[in-house]
C-alpha positions as CSV (number, residue, x, y, z in Angstrom):
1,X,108.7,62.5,88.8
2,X,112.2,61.7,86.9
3,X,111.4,58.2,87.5
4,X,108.6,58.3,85.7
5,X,109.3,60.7,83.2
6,X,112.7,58.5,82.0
7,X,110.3,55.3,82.7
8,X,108.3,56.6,79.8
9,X,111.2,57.5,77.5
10,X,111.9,54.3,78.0
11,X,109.0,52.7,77.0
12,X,108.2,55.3,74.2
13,X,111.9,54.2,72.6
14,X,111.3,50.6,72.7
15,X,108.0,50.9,71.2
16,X,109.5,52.2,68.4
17,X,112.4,50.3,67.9
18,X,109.7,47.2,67.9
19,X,107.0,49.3,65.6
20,X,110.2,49.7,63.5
21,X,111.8,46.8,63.4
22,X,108.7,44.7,63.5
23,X,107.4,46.4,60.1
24,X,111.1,45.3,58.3
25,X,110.1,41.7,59.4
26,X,106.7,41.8,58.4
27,X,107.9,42.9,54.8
28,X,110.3,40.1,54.6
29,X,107.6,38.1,55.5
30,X,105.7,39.2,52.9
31,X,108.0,39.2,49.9
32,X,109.0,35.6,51.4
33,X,105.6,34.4,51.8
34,X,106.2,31.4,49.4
35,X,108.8,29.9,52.0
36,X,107.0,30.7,55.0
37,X,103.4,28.7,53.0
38,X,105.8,26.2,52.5
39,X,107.1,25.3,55.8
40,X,105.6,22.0,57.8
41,X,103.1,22.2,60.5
42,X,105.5,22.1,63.1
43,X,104.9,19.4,66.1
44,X,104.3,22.0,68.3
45,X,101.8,25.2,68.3
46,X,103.0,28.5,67.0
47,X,102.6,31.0,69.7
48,X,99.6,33.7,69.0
49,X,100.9,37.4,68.4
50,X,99.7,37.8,71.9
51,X,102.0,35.6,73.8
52,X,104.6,37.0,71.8
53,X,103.8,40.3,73.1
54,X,103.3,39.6,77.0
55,X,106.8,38.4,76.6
56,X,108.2,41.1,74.8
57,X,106.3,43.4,77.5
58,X,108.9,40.9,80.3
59,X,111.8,41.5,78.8
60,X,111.2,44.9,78.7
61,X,110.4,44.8,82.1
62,X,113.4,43.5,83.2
63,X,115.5,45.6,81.2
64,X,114.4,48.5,82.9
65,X,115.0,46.7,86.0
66,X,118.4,46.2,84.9
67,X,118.8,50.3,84.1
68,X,117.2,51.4,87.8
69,X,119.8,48.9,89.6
70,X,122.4,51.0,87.8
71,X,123.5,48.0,85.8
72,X,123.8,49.9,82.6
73,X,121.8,53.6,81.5
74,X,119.2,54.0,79.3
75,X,119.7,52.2,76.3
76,X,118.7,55.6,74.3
77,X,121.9,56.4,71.7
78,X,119.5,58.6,68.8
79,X,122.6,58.7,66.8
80,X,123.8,55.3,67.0
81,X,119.8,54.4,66.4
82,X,120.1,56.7,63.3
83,X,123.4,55.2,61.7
84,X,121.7,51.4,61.9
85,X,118.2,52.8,60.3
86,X,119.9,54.1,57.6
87,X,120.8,50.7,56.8
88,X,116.8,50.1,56.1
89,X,117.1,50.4,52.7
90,X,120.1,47.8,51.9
91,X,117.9,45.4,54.1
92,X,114.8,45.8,52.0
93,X,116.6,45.6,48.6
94,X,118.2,42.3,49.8
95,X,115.2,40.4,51.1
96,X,114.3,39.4,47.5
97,X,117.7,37.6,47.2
98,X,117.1,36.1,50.5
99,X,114.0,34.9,49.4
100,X,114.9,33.5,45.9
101,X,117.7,31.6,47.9
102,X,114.8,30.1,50.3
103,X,113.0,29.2,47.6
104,X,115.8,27.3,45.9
105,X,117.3,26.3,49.1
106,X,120.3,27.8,48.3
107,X,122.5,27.7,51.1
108,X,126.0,26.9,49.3
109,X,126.1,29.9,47.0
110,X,129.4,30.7,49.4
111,X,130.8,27.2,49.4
112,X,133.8,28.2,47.1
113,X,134.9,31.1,48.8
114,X,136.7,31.8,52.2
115,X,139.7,29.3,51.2
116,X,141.3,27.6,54.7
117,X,137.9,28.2,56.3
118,X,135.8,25.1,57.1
119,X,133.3,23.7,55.4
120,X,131.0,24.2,58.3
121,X,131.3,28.2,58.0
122,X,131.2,28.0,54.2
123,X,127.4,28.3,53.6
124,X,124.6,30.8,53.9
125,X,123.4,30.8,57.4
126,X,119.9,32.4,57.5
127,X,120.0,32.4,53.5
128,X,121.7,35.8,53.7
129,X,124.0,37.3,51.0
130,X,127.7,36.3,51.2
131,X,126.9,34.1,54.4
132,X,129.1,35.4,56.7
133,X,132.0,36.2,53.9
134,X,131.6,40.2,52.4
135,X,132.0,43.3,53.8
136,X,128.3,43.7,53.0
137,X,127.3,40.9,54.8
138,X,128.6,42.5,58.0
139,X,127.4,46.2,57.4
140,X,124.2,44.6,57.3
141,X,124.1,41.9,59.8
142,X,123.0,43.8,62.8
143,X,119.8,45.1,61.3
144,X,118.9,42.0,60.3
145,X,118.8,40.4,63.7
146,X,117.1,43.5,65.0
147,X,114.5,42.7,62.6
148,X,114.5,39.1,63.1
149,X,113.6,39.8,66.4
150,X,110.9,42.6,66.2
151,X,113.1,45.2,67.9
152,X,114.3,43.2,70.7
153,X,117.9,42.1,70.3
154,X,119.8,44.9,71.5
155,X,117.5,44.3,75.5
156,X,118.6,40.6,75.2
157,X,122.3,41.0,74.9
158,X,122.1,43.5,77.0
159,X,120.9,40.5,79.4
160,X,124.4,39.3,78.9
161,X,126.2,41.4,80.7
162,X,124.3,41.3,83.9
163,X,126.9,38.3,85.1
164,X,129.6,40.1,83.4
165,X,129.0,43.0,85.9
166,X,128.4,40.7,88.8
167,X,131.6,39.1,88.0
168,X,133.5,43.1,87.3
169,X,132.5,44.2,91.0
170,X,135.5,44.4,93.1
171,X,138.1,43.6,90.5
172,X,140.6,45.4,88.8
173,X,139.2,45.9,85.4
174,X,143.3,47.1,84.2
175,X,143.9,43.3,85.0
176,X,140.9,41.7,83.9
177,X,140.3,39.9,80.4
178,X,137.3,39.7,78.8
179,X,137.3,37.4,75.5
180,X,134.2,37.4,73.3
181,X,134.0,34.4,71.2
182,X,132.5,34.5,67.6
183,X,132.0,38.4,68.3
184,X,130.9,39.2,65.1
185,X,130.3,43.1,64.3
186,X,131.9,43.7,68.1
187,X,128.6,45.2,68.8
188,X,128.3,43.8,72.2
189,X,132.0,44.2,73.4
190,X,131.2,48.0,72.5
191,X,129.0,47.8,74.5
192,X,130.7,46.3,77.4
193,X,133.8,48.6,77.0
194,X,131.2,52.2,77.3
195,X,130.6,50.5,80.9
196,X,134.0,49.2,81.0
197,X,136.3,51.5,80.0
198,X,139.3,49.8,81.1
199,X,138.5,46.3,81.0
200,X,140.9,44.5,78.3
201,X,139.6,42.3,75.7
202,X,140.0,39.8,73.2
203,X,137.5,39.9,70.2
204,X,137.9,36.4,68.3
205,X,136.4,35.6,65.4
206,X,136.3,33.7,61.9
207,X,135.5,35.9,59.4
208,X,137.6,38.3,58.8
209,X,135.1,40.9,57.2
210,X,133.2,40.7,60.5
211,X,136.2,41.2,62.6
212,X,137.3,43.8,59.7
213,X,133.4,45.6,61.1
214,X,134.6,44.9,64.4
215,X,137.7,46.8,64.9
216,X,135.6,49.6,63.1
217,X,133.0,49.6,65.5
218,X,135.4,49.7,68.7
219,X,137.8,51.9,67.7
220,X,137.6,54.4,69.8
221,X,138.2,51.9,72.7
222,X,141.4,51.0,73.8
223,X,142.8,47.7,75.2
224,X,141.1,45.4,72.6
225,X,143.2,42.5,70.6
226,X,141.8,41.1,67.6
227,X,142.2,37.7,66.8
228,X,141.0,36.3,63.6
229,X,140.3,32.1,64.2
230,X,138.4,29.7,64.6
231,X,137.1,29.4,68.1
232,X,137.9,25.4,68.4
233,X,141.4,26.3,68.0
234,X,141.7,29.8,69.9
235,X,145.9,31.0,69.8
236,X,145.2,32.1,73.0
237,X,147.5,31.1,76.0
238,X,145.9,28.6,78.8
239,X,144.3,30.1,82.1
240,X,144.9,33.7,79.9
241,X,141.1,34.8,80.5
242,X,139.2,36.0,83.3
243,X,135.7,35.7,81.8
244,X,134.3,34.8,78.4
245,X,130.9,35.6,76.3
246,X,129.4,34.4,72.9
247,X,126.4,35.4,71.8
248,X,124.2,34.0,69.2
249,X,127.7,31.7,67.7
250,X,127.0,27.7,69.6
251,X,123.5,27.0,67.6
252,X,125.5,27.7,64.4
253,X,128.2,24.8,65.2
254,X,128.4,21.4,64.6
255,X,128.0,19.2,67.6
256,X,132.1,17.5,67.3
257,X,132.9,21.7,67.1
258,X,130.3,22.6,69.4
259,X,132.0,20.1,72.4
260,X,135.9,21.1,71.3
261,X,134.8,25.1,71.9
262,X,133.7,24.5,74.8
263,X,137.2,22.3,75.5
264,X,138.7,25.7,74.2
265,X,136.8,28.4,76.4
266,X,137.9,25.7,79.6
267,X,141.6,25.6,78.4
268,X,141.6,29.3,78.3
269,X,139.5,30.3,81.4
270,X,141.8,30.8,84.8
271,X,140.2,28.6,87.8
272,X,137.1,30.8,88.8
273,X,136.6,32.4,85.8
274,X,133.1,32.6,84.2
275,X,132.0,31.8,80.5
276,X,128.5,32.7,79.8
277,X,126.9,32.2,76.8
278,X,123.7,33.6,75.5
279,X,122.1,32.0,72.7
280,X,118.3,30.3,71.7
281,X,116.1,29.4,73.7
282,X,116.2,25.2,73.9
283,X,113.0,23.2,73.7
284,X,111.0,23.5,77.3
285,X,112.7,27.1,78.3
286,X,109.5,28.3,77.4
287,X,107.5,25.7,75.9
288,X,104.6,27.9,74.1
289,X,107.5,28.7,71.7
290,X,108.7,25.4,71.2
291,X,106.5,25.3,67.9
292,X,108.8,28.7,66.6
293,X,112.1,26.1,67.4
294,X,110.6,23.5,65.1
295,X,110.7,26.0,62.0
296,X,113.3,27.7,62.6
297,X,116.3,25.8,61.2
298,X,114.3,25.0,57.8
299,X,112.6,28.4,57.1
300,X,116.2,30.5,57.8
301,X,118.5,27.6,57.0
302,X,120.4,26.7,60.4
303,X,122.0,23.6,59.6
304,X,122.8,22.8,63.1
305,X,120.1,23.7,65.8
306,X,118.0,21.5,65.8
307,X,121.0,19.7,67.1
308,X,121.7,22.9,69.5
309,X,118.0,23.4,70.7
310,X,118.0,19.7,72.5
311,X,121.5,20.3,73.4
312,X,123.1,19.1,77.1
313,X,124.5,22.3,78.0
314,X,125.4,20.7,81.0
315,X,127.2,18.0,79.6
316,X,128.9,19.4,76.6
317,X,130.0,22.4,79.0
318,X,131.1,19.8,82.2
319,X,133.5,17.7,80.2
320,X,135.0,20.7,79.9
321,X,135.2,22.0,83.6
322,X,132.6,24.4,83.5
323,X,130.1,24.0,86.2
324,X,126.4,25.9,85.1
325,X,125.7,28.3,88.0
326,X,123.0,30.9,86.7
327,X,120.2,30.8,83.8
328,X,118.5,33.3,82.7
329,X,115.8,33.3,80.3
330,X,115.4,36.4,78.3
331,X,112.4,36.7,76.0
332,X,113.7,34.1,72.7
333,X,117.5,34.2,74.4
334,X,118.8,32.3,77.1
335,X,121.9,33.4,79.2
336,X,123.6,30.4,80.9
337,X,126.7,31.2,83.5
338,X,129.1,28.7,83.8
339,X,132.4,28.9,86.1
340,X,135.2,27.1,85.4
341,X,136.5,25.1,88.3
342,X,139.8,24.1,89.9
343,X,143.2,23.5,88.0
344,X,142.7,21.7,84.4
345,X,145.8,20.5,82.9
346,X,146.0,21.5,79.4
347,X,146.2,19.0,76.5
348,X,148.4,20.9,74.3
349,X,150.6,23.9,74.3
350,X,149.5,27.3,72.8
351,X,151.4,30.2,71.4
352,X,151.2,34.0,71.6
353,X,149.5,34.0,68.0
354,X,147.2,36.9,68.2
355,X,146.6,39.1,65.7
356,X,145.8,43.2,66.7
């Protein structure tokens, strides 16, 4: 009967958070309609609200798998719920400046700021205010991807730390390292650290109003460095890591960057170590939204994934000593593992240079 009972509360939160989160997208759709009208008939066929649905209804699924198998509890935080929602508003009175930058295809508005950043991270992914460069950017960022994604985001990093906990059993978390690269808001490493209380970690990223958000959001938690550069030149130490996650960060980089992070995350990973990374969906992981890849980059201004969504993984991960052991497909997200095999010999020395 407690089965049951908490199988329902499940169920009854995640319907809302999609009846929620799915109404903000619908309104940005609708105050954007002129730039979704004006997209191209994409190669391949948009997937019908249904589809979308039955594999919502999967990922769902398997997240509750996840929570019976004791992986994690029941994602069911009503205050930390509460706090994002109240962020509802801010979102809704900046869609019209997201949409009058799609309209004009203004993706440079940011260009002059962020001096000593590169040029690359100088623009505005998704068309969003500030690009990734204001303290407003970052308070907002997380609802945004929640309602990008209909309510679903939270279940499909959440799918990220399944290999994390595989890796975690046995060890000594008081010695383990866990380094999130391009961690953004630190919304997943808080994550990680309520299940991992002791588990040390580095949270890396460029901008420093996101890494500003960061350190807000984590801290309670102890044992967390913050290190504030860019992740094809981490001032991290080599073999210094036990295991390494970025979410949502390598469909936003430049192929040349793209291949020298993943250089960086085999420099820094000790022999045995796992990196996995959870970003889109490529073409063919589930081809009935294959026609959703083809719009993506122009209707929310991703520069580089197209580039990302036919991507080698294999490849660009190899000829850095990372060997692909696990995929995982999670609804628009896929979760690849990758171990890092035997001794590498490093190609240049790194110091101590982090920043906490």
């Amino acid at each position: 009967m407690e089965s049951r009972t908490s199988r329902l509360t499940y169920a009854a939160a995640q319907t809302a958070r999609v009846a929620f989160y799915g109404a903000h997208y619908i309104a940005a759709r609708v105050i954007a309609r002129e730039a979704f009208a004006a997209v191209d008939l994409p190669p391949h066929p948009i997937p019908s609200i249904g589809q979308m649905l039955r594999a919502m209804r999967t990922l769902f699924a398997q997240d509750w798998r996840n929570v019976e198998a004791g992986l994690y509890p029941m994602p069911l935080d009503l205050m930390d719920e509460m706090r994002r929602a109240a962020a509802s508003i801010r979102f809704l009175s900046d869609i019209p400046r997201v949409a009058a930058r799609q309209k004009r295809r203004g993706h440079s508005d940011v260009k002059e700021k962020g001096d000593g950043l590169p040029r690359y991270f100088r623009q505005n992914f998704h068309f969003q205010t500030d690009g990734y460069l204001s303290e407003d950017s970052a308070r907002l960022y997380d609802f945004q991807v929640e309602a990008l994604f209909g309510g679903t985001a939270d279940a499909m990093r959440r799918r990220a730390y399944v290999p994390i906990a595989r890796y975690l059993e046995g060890k000594n978390t008081n010695r383990t390292t866990l380094l999130d690269v391009g961690c953004g808001t630190g919304r997943f490493l808080r994550f990680v650290k309520s299940l991992q209380p002791k588990l040390k970690a580095v949270a890396l990223d460029l901008s420093e109003p996101y890494l500003e958000r960061a350190r807000h959001n984590l801290k309670r938690e102890k044992g967390v460095k913050f290190v504030s550069a860019p992740a094809e030149n981490m001032p991290l130490e080599d073999t210094s890591i036990d295991a390494a996650i970025s979410i949502y960060l390598f469909h936003e980089l430049p192929p040349k960057i793209r291949a020298s992070v993943a250089r960086e995350i085999g420099r820094v990973l000790k022999p045995g170590g796992i990196f996995v990374l959870a970003d889109s969906i490529q073409y063919g992981d589930v081809p009935a939204f294959d026609g959703l890849i083809d719009v993506f980059p122009t209707l929310l201004h991703e520069p580089y994934y197209s580039s990302f969504a036919k991507c080698d993984l294999d490849s660009v991960f190899g000829a850095a000593g990372l060997t692909r052991i696990q995929t995982d497909i999670a609804y628009m997200t896929k979760v690849s593992v990758f171990r890092r095999e035997g001794p590498r010999k490093s190609t240049r020395g790194r110091g101590k240079g982090t920043r906490e």
